[in-house]
N, C-alpha and C positions, 0 to 999 in steps of 0.2 A: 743758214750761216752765211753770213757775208763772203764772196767769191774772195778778195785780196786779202784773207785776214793774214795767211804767211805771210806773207811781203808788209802788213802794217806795223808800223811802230806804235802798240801802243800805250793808254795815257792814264795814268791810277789818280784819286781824290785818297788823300789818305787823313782822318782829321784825329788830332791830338799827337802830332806827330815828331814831337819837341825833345821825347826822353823816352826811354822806356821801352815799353815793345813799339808802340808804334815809328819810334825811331829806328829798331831793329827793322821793323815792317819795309822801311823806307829803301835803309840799304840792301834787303834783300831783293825789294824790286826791280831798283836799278841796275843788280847786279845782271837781271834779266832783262836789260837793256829795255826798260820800260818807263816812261817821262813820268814823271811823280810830281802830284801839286800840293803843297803840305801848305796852306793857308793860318795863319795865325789869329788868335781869340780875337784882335784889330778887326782882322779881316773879313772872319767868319767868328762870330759869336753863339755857340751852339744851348747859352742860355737866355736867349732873345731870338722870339721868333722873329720879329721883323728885323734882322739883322741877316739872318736864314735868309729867307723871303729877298731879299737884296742883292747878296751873295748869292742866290739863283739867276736871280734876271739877268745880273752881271756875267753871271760865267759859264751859263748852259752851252753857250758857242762853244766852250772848249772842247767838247766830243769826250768826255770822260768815260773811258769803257770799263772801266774797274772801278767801284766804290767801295773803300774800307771805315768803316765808321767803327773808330776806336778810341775816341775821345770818351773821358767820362769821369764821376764824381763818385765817391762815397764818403757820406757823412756819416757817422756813429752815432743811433741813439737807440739809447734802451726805448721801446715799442713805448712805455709808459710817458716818455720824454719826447717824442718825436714832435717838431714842429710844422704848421702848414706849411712852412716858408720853404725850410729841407726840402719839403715831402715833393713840393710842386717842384724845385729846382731840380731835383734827382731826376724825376719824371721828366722833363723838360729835356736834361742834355742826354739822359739814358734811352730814352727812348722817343717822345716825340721828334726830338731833332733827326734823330736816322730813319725815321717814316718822310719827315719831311722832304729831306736829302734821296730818298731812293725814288719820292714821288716826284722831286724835283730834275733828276738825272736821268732816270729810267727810259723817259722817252725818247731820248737819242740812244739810245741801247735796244731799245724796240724796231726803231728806225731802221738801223744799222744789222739788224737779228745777230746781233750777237752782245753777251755783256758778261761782267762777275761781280758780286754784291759779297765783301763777308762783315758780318758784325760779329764786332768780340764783345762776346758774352763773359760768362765767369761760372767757376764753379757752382757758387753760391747763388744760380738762378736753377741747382739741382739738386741743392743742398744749400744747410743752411749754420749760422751759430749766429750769439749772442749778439743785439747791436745792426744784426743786417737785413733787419725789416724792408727798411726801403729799397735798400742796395736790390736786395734779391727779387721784390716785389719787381722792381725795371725790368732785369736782366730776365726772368722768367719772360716777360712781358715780351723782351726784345728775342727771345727765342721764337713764344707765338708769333710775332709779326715776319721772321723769317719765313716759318712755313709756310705762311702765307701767300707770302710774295713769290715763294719759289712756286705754287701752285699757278698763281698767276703769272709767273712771266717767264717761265722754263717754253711754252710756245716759241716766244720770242730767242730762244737759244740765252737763257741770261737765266743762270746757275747762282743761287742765292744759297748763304750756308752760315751758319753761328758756328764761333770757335770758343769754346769754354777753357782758358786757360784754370791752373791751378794758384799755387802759389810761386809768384816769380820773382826774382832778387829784382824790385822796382824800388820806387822813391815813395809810389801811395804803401805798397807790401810795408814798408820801413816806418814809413808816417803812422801807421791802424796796427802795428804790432811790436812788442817790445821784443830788443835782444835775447831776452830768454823764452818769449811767447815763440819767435823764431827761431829756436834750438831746438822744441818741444816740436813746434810742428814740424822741423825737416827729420825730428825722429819716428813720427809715424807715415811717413810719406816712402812707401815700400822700397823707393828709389834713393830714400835718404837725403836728399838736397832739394833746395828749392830749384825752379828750372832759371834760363838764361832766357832772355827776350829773343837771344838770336834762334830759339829752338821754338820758337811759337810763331817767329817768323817765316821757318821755314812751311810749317803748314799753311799759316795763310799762302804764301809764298805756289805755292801748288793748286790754292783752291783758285788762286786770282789769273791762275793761268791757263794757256793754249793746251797743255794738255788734261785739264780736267775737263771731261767732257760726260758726264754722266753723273757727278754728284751734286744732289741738289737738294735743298731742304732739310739740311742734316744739323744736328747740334752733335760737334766734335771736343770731346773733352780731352784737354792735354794737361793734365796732372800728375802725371807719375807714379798714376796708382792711387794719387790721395782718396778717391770715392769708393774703390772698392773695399777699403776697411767696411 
């Protein structure tokens, strides 16, 4: 572990960071007096690799000691309907792009031995309903490649971890489910409500930081119970 890291101020990648949890993501880090770089689709286009690939070269200087890749898509198609076009975009921002980003950052966190990587995952990469072929085919996806990474770069003191939210009062939650789809489901959710972005923040909010020092390669389900039915 790096000698200064109390004394460092440091610097999170947060992407999709506009609404929602990752916007919760944001204020929770700051709150931890931690520098936040919330790049825009302009910016950082996470379905265009060579947009990726650009957005590296340009900004690896920054020293990014936390990377949250929480940007992400779901299309709805029944399995029967599914297009190449989806299949590969879903693929793309769900998960190639946060292989990309952790293969792109990772080495000044190597450098530095010390780093925190979380991808938000989702229920539905552990489970599954109608419609989320692709969605969950990612997120599963982007589970394996955590474990992965935490195998390989827990050496380097860099604690990589998936966060499976459940159902959370979001704008995609509202867009993929109706007003009464969402009444039903905060009735079997043992907790009874959907959660808040700021209570999915706070976990990340723990794994991104100085005192998580031992977990690593875990897929954390924050549901409220919804999986244990």
């Amino acid at each position: 572990m790096m000698a200064n890291l109390k004394e460092k101020k440091l610097k999170a990648l947060v992407t999709g960071a506009s609404r929602g949890i990752g916007a919760a993501i944001v204020s929770e880090l700051e709150a931890q007096d931690i520098e936040v770089v919330t790049p825009s689709r302009n910016i950082l286009n996470l379905g265009d690799p060579i947009s990726i690939q650009e957005y590296i070269a340009r900004e690896k200087s920054l020293g990014i000691d936390i990377l949250i890749n929480n940007a992400g898509v779901n299309f709805l198609n029944d399995i029967t309907e599914i297009n190449d076009e989806d299949w590969q975009s879903m693929i793309q921002i769900n998960l190639t792009a946060v292989m990309q980003l952790i293969r792109g950052f990772s080495p000044y966190m190597k450098q530095q031995k010390w780093g925190r990587i979380i991808n938000i995952s989702s229920i539905f990469s552990i489970v599954t309903k109608e419609s989320r072929a692709t969605y969950s085919t990612t997120k599963a996806g982007l589970n394996g490649l955590t474990r992965s990474a935490a195998v390989e770069l827990s050496p380097y003191e860099i604690l990589v971890n998936s966060v499976c939210p459940g159902y959370v009062q979001t704008d995609l939650t509202m867009a993929n489910n109706s007003p009464e789809q969402l009444t039903e489901i905060a009735s079997i959710i043992p907790i009874k409500r959907l959660a808040q972005p700021a209570e999915i923040a706070k976990l990340v909010g723990f794994l991104s930081s100085k005192e998580n020092t031992y977990m690593t390669g875990q897929t954390l389900v924050i549901d409220g119970g919804f999986t244990c039915r």
